[in-house]
Phi, psi and omega in degrees: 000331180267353178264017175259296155352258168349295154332282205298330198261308171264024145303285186328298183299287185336306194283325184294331149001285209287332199301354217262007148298309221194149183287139175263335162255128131257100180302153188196167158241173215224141192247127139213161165218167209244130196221115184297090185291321173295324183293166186292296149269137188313147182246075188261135178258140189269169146194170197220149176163191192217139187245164205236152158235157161207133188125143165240171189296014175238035175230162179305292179259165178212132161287132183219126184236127171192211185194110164231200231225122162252142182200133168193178166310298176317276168249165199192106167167207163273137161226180182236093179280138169219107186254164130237162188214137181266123173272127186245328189253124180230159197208157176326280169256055138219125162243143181243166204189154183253140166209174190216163182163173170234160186230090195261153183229183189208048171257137173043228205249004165273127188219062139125182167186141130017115179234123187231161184199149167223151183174208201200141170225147190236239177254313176246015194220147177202109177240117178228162141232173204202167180214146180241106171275354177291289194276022195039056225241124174227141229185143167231158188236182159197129213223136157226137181274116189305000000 
């Protein structure tokens, strides 16, 4: 418990570290929308929800954490994404990046699936798109950070 302690305590001192520049969390709310591939006819679903970042865009990774609201033909419920994304291309204000992550959810007997995205960020803007291979699932998003 104290080398769990410790850990957790020069987490904390690092990040508050990095922050005394530029906010190192940012909250924000999220736009998507989701387009069913697998199906006989195409499906499309909306969401809506609020996304948390940590990391700014001039740093190599960033964690994106959040809870939106999905309603479509297909699916329809909360789901909880948690990437990460390698900002690989970085620019004065802008960065694009590959990210990864699972997307668990609590709709029927399904509870989530392997998730990728590419896209661009900005200091308040964040545009990916992303694909889910369980569900065939293919989407675009858009966030914006107070």
């Amino acid at each position: 418990m104290k080398r769990l302690t410790a850990i957790f305590a020069a987490l904390l001192l690092s990040l508050s570290a990095m922050a005394q520049n530029d906010k190192l969390v940012q909250f924000g709310v999220d736009a998507s929308v989701d387009c069913f591939l697998s199906t006989d006819n195409l499906a499309f679903s909306g969401g809506l929800g609020a996304r948390a970042r940590v990391g700014r865009i001039d740093q190599w990774v960033n964690f994106v954490g959040g809870l939106r609201y999905i309603y479509g033909p297909r699916l329809s419920g909360f789901q909880v994404p948690l990437m990460v994304n390698a900002n690989l291309l970085k620019g004065g204000s802008v960065s694009g990046y590959l990210g990864a992550g699972y997307e668990f959810d609590f709709i029927g007997t399904y509870y989530g699936c392997m998730k990728f995205q590419a896209g661009a960020a900005w200091r308040h803007f964040d545009v990916r798109l992303f694909y889910k291979p369980y569900q065939g699932d293919l989407g675009a998003g858009f966030t914006y950070y107070f």
